[in-house]
C-alpha positions as CSV (number, residue, x, y, z in Angstrom):
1,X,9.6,-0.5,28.0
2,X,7.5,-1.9,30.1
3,X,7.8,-6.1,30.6
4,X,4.5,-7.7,28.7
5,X,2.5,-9.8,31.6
6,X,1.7,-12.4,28.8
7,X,5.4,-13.9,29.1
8,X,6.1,-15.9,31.9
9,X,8.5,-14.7,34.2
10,X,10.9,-18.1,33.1
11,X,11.0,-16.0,29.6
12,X,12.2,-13.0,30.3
13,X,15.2,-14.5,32.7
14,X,15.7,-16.2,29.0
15,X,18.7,-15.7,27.2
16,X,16.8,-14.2,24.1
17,X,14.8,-11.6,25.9
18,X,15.5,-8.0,26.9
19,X,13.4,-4.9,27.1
20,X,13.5,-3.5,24.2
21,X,12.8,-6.7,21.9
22,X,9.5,-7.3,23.9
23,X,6.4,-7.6,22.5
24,X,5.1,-3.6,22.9
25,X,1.6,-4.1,24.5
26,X,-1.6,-3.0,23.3
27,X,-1.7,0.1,25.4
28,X,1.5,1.6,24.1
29,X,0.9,0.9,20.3
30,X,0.2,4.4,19.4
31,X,1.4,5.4,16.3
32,X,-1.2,6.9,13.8
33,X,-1.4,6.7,9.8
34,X,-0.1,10.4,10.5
35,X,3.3,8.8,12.4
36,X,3.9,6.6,9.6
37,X,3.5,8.9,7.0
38,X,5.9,11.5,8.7
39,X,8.2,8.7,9.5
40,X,8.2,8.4,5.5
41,X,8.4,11.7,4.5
42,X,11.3,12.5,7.3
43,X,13.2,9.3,5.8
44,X,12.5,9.9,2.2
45,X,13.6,13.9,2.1
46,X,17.3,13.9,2.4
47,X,20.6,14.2,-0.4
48,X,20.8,10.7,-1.5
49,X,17.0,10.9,-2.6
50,X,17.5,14.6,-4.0
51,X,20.4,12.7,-6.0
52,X,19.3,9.7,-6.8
53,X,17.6,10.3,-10.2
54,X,21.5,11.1,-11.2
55,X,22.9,8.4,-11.8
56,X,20.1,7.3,-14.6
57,X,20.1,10.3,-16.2
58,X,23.7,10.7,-16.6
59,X,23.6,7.0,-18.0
60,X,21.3,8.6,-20.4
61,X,17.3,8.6,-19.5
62,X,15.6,11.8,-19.3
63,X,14.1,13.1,-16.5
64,X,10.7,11.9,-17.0
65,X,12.1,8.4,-17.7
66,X,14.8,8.3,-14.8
67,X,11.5,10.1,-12.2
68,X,9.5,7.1,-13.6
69,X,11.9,4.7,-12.7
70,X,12.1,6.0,-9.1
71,X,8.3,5.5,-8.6
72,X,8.3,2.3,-9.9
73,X,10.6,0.8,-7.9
74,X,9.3,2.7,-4.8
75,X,5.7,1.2,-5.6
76,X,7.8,-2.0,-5.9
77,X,9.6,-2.4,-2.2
78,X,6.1,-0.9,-1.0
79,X,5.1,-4.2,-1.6
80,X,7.1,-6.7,1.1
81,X,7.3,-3.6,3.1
82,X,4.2,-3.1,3.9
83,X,3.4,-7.7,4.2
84,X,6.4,-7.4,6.6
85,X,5.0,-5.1,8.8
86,X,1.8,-7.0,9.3
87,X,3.6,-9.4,11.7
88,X,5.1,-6.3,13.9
89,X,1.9,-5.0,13.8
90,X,-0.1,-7.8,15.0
91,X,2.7,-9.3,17.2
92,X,3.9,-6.2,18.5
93,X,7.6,-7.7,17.7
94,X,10.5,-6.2,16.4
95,X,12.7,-7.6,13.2
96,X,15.2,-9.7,15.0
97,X,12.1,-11.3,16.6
98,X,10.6,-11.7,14.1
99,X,12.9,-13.6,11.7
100,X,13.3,-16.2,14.7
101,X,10.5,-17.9,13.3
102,X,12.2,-18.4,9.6
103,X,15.7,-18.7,10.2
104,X,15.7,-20.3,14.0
105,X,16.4,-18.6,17.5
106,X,19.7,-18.6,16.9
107,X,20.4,-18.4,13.0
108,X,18.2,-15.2,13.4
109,X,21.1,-13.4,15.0
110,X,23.1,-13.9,11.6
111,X,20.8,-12.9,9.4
112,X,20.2,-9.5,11.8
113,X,23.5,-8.9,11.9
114,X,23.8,-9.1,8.1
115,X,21.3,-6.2,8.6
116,X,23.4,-4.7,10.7
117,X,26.3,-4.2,8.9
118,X,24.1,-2.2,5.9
119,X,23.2,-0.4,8.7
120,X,26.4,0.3,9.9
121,X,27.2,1.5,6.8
122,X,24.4,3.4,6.1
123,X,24.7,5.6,8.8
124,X,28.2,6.3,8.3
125,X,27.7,7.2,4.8
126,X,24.5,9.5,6.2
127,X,27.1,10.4,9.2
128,X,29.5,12.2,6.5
129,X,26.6,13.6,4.5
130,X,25.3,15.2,7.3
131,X,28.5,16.7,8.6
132,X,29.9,17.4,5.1
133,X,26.9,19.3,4.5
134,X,27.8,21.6,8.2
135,X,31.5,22.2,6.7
136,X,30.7,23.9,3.5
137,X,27.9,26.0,4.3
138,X,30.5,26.7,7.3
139,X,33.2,27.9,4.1
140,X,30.9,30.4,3.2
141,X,30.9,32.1,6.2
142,X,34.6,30.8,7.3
143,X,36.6,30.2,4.4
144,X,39.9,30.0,6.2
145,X,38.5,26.5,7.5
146,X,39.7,24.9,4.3
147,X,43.1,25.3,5.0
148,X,42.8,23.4,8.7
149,X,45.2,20.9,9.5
150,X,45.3,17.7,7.4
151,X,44.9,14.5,9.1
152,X,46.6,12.2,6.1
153,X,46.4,11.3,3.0
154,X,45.0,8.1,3.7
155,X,42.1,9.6,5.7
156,X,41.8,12.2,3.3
157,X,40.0,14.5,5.7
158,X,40.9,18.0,7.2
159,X,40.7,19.0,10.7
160,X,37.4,21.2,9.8
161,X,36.2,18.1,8.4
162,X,36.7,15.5,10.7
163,X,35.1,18.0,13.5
164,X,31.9,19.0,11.3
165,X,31.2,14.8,11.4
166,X,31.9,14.0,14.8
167,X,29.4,16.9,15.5
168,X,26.6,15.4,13.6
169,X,27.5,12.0,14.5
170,X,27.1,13.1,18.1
171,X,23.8,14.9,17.7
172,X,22.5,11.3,16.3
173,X,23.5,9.4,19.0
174,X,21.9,11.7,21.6
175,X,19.2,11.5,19.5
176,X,19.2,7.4,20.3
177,X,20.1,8.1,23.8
178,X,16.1,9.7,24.3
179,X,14.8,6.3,22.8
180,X,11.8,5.7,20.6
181,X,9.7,8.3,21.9
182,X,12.1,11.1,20.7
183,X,12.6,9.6,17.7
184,X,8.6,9.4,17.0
185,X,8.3,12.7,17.7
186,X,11.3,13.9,15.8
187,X,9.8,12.6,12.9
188,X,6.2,14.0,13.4
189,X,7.6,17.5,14.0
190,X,10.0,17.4,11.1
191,X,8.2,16.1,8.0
192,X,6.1,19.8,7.3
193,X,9.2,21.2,7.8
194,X,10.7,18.9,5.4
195,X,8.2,19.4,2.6
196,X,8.0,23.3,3.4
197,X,11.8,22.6,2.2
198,X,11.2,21.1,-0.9
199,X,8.7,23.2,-2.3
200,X,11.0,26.5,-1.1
201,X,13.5,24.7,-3.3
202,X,10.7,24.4,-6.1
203,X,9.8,28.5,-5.7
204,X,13.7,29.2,-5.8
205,X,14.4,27.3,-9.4
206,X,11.1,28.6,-11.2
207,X,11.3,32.4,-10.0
208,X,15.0,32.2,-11.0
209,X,14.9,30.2,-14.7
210,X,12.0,32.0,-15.4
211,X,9.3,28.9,-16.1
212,X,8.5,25.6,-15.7
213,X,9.1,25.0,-19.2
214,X,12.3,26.4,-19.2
215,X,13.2,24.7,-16.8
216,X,12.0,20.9,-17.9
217,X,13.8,22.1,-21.3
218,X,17.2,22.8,-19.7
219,X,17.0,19.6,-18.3
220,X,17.9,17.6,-21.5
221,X,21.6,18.7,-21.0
222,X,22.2,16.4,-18.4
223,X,22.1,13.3,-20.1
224,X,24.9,11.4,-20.5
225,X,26.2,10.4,-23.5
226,X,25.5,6.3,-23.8
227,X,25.5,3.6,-26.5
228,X,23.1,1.5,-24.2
229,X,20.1,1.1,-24.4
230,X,17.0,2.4,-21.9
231,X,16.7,-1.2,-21.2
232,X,19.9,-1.7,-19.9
233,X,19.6,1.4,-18.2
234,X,16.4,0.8,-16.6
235,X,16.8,-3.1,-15.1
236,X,20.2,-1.8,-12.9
237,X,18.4,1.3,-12.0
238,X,15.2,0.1,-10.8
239,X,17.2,-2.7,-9.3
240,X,19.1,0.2,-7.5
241,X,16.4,1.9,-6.5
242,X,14.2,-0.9,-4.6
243,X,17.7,-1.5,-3.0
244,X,17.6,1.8,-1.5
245,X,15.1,0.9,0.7
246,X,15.4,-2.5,0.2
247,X,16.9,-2.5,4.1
248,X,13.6,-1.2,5.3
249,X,11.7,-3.8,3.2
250,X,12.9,-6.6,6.3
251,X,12.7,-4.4,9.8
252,X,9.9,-2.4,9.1
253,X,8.3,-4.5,11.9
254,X,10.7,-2.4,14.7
255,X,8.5,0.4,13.9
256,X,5.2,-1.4,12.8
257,X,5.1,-2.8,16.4
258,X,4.2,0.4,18.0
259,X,1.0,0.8,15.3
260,X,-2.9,1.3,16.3
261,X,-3.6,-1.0,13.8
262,X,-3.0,-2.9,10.5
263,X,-4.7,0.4,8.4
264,X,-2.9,2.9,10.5
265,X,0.9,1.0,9.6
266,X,-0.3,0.6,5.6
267,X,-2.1,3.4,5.2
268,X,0.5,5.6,6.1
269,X,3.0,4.0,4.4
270,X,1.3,3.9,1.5
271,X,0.9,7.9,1.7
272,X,4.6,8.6,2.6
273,X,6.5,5.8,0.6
274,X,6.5,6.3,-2.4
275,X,4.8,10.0,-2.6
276,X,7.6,11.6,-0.7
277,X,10.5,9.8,-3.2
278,X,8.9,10.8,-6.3
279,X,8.4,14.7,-5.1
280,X,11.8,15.1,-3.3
281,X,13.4,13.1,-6.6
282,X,11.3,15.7,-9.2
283,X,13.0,18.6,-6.9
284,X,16.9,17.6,-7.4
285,X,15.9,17.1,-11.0
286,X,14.1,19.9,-11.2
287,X,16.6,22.6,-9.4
288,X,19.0,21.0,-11.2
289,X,18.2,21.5,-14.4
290,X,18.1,25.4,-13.4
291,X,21.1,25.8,-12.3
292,X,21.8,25.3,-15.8
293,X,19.7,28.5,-16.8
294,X,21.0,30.6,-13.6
295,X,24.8,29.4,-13.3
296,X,25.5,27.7,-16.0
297,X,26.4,24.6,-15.0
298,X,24.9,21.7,-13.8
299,X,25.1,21.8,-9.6
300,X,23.8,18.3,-8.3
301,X,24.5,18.4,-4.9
302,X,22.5,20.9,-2.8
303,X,25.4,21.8,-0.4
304,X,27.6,22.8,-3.2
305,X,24.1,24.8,-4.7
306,X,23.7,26.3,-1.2
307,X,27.3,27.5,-1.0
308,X,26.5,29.7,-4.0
309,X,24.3,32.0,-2.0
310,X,25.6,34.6,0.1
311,X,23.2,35.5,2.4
312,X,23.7,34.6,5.9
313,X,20.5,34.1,6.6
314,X,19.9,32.0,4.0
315,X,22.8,29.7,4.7
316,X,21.9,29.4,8.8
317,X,18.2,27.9,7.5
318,X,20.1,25.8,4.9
319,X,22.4,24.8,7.4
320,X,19.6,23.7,9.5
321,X,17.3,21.9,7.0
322,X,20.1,20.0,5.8
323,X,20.9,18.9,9.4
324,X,17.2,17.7,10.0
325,X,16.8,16.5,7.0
326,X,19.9,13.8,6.9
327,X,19.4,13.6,10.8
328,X,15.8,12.5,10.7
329,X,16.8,9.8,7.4
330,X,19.6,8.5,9.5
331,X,18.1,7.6,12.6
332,X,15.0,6.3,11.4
333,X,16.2,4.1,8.6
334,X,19.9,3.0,10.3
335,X,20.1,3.2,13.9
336,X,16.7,2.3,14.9
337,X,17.7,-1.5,12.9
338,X,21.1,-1.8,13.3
339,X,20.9,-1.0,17.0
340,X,18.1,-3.5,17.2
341,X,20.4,-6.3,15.3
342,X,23.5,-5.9,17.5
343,X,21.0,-6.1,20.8
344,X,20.0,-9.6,19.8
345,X,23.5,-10.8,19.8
346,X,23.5,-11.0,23.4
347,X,20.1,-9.8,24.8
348,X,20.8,-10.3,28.3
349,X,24.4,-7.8,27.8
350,X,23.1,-5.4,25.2
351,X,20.3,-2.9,25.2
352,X,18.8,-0.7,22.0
353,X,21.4,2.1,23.5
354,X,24.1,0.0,23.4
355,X,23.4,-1.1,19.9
356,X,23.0,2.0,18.8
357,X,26.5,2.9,20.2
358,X,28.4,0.1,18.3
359,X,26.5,1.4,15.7
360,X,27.9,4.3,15.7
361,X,31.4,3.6,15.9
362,X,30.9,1.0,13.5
363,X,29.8,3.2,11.3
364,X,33.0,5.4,11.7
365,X,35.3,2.5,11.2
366,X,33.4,1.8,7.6
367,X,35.3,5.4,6.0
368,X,31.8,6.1,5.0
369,X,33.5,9.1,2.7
370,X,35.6,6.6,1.1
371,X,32.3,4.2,0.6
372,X,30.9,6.9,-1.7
373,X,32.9,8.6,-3.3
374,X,32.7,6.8,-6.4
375,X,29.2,7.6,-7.5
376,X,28.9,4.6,-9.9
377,X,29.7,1.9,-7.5
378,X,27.9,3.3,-4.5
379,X,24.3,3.2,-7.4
380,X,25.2,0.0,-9.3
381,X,27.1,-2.0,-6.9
382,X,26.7,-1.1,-3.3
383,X,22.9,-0.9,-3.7
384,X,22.5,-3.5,-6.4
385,X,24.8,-5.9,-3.9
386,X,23.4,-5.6,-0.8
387,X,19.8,-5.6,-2.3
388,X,20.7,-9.3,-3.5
389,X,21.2,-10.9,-0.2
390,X,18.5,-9.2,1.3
391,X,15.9,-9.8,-1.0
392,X,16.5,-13.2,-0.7
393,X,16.0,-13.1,3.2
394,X,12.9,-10.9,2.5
395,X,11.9,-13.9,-0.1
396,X,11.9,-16.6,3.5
397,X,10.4,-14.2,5.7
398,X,7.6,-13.6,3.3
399,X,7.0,-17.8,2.3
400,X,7.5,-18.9,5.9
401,X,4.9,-15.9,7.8
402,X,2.3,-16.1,4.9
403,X,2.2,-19.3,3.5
404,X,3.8,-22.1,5.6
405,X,3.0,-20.7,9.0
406,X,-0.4,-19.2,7.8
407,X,0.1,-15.6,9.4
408,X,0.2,-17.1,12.9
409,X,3.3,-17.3,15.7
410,X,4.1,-18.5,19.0
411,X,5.1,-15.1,20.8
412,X,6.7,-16.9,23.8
413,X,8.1,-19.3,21.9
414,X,10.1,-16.7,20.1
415,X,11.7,-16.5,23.2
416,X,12.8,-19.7,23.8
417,X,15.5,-22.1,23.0
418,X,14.1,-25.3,22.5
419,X,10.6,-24.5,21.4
420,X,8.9,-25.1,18.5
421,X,11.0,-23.2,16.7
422,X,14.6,-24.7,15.7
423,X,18.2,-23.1,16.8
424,X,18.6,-23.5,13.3
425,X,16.6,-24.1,10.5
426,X,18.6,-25.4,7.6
427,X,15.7,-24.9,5.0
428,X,16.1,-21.0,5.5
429,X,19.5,-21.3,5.1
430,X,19.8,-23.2,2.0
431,X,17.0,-21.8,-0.1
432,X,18.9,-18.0,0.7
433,X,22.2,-19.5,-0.4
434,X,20.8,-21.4,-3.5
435,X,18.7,-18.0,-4.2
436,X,22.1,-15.9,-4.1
437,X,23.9,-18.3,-6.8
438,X,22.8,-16.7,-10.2
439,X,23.9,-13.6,-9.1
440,X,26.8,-14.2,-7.5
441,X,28.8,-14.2,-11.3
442,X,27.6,-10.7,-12.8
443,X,28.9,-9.2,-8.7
444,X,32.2,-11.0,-9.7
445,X,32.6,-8.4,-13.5
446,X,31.2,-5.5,-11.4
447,X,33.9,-5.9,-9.0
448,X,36.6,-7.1,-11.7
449,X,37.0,-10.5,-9.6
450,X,36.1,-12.1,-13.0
451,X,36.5,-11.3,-16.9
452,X,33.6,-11.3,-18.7
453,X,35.8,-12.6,-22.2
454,X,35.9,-15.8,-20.0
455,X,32.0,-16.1,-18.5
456,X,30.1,-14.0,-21.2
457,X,28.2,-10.7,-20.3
458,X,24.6,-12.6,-20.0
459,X,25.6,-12.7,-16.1
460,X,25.4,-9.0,-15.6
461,X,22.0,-9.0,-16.9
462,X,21.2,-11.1,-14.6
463,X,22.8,-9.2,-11.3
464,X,21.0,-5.8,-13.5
465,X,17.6,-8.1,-11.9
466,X,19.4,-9.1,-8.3
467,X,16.9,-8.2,-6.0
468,X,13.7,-9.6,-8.0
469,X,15.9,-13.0,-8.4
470,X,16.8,-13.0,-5.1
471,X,13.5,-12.7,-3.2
472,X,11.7,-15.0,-6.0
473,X,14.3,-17.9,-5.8
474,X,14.2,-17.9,-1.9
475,X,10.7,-17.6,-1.9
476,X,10.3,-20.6,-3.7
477,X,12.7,-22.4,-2.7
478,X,11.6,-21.9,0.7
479,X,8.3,-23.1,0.0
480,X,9.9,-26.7,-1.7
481,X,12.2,-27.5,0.9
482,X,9.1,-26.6,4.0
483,X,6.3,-28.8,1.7
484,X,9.4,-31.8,1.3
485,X,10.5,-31.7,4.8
486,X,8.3,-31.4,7.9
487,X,7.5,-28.0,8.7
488,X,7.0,-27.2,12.2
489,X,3.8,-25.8,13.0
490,X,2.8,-23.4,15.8
């Protein structure tokens, strides 16, 4: 990128500075409401989405109920995710940059790689998706590939496997090798391709059920059969569901920062967010629901309801669409932050390539297939979890850009130690701890680290609201400790 002439040539020799975390000047902030919305759309369409409405139905909403839900909480995360990217916009700044202004020049490299680590995992779990998808439309053509050589029981993979991932995990990191521009116009190309995808998908389940009706109708047999209530059902969900893009809520500045304007950043998010979810959520519901009229079964996953067609054809396009689709989710919404994150641990060393390698092997190292293969814990406590500590870093970022420091910065500042803005800044740090206490219980029965005979069930109703706790206590909080203490103005 090139160097922006408004820092002094003292501040980028600085410690904190590199390249790729440099304010992006005017003349290269290009992306359109168009690139946000594709960016959105190529995000949004991919298997966790098509699965996500699930887990709520199988705890016993209907589909109309659980597809409510998923808007809601979409409309929800639009919120801080559109007020964080105001600052990227304006600033042309990235995330890590950004939060050096809350949580001090050098606490902000904590907090990022917190981030990180989601990130991390995140694109291993997207990793295995991607290449898991690869190996069973590849049985359907080679079905001798199951019996490939095992690598362990504690791996639990195949040789077959293990080569289908390390393929798509590959194609990602060349991906991140091109840089940003790649990425921008991976997205761009892929999102009509995407939605062509979904409505094929659509065609497919109503020619072969028969109706719409009929389908909608069918869909009643995959509720679960629960004793609670859609209250206790709902609160975890929704919960869940702002989690799931509760990561992009904070670093939607590294891609706001290359936006024409304010209108063009909102705007398009506004038109891909929570759109895209609710349509590519109403397909897995939908399809779903007729493969109950055309195999007789319930068939969630799309790979296991590709491998039920035979045609070759077929399965090459599938094979494709399911690569872009989980390849275009995966870069965008995990590399791009995570490689980001691990950069500002030492600017000067590492670059947004290098970041995006560690990412990558990080990412291996996590066992990504082990991380979901329990369904309930990856909805209700690896989404509700992580979604508690970062709503309560969203909760500072939001207090301390729009309230305390009236939505203005010191750029170059941001690049120095010893500026106006602390190493550390203890308020941050507190009112995030403080905000992660009343939660911290109900994560101890989900995890069976405490008995809920001993501390009473009412603290799993509370973790059921983590993220809305989380950003609302820190927020607060923030705003006490910055109005008791002196708050350092820019």
């Amino acid at each position: 990128m090139t160097e922006d002439p408004a820092l002094s040539a003292d501040i980028r020799q600085s410690a904190l500075y590199n390249e790729d975390l440099a304010p992006v000047e005017p003349r290269h902030r290009t992306w359109t409401c168009w690139n946000y919305a594709s960016l959105w759309i190529g995000m949004a369409v991919c298997v966790p989405t098509y699965m996500l409405a699930a887990g709520l139905i199988s705890e016993g909403m209907n589909w109309w109920q659980a597809l409510l839900t998923v808007v809601l909480g979409n409309v929800i995360v639009l919120v801080p995710m559109a007020l964080n990217g105001i600052p990227g916009a304006k600033y042309g700044i990235p995330f890590p940059v950004l939060i050096r202004a809350s949580f001090g020049t050098r606490g902000a490299i904590w907090v990022g790689l917190m981030r990180a680590l989601v990130g991390c995992g995140w694109f291993g779990i997207q990793s295995w998706i991607g290449g898991s998808a690869i190996y069973h439309l590849l049985l359907v053509v080679w079905p001798g590939l199951a019996q490939s050589v095992s690598l362990g029981d504690w791996l639990g993979l195949n040789l077959a496997q293990a080569i289908c991932f390390f393929v798509f995990w590959a194609l990602n990191l060349w991906v991140v090798h091109r840089g940003i521009e790649t990425i921008k116009r991976l997205e761009s190309w892929s999102a009509p391709f995407l939605l062509a995808m979904g409505l094929g998908l659509f065609a497919w389940a109503v020619t072969a059920a028969g109706s719409v009706d009929a389908v909608l109708g069918a869909s009643e047999t995959l509720r679960g059969d629960s004793t609670k209530s859609i209250g206790q059902i709902f609160w975890p969900g929704l919960t869940a569901i702002v989690g799931f893009w509760a990561t992009l809520s904070l670093n939607i500045p590294d891609f706001t920062r290359y936006a024409q304007s304010q209108r063009a950043q909102i705007s398009g998010q506004i038109l891909g967010l929570p759109t895209t979810m609710t349509f590519f959520s109403f397909i897995g519901i939908f399809v779903t629901s007729a493969t109950i009229l055309v195999f007789g079964e319930a068939i969630w996953d799309p790979v296991a309801l590709l491998g039920r067609f035979d045609s070759p054809l077929l399965i090459a396009l599938s094979l494709v669409a399911l690569t872009v689709a989980t390849l275009t989710t995966n870069i965008a919404a995990n590399v791009v932050a995570a490689a980001n994150d691990i950069a500002n641990l030492a600017p000067r060393r590492l670059s947004f390539r290098a970041g995006g390698y560690i990412t990558g092997v990080v990412g291996i190292l996590m066992c990504p297939w082990k991380l979901i293969a329990d369904p309930h814990g990856y909805i209700f406590l690896w989404l509700i979890a992580y979604s508690s500590l970062l709503g309560a870093v969203a909760g500072v970022m939001l207090c301390d850009y729009f309230v305390l420091r009236k939505g203005k910065l010191n750029v170059t500042d941001l690049f120095r130690d010893g500026g106006i803005y602390p190493r550390w800044n203890s308020r941050a740090w507190l009112a995030l701890g403080l905000s992660l206490l009343p939660v911290l219980p109900g994560f101890g029965l989900q995890t069976g680290l405490l008995d809920a005979a001993v501390i009473g069930e009412g603290w799993n109703t509370l973790y059921s609201y983590a993220w809305f706790i989380t950003l609302a206590l820190s927020f607060v909080l923030y705003w006490v400790f910055g109005k008791l203490g002196k708050t350092r103005a820019n």
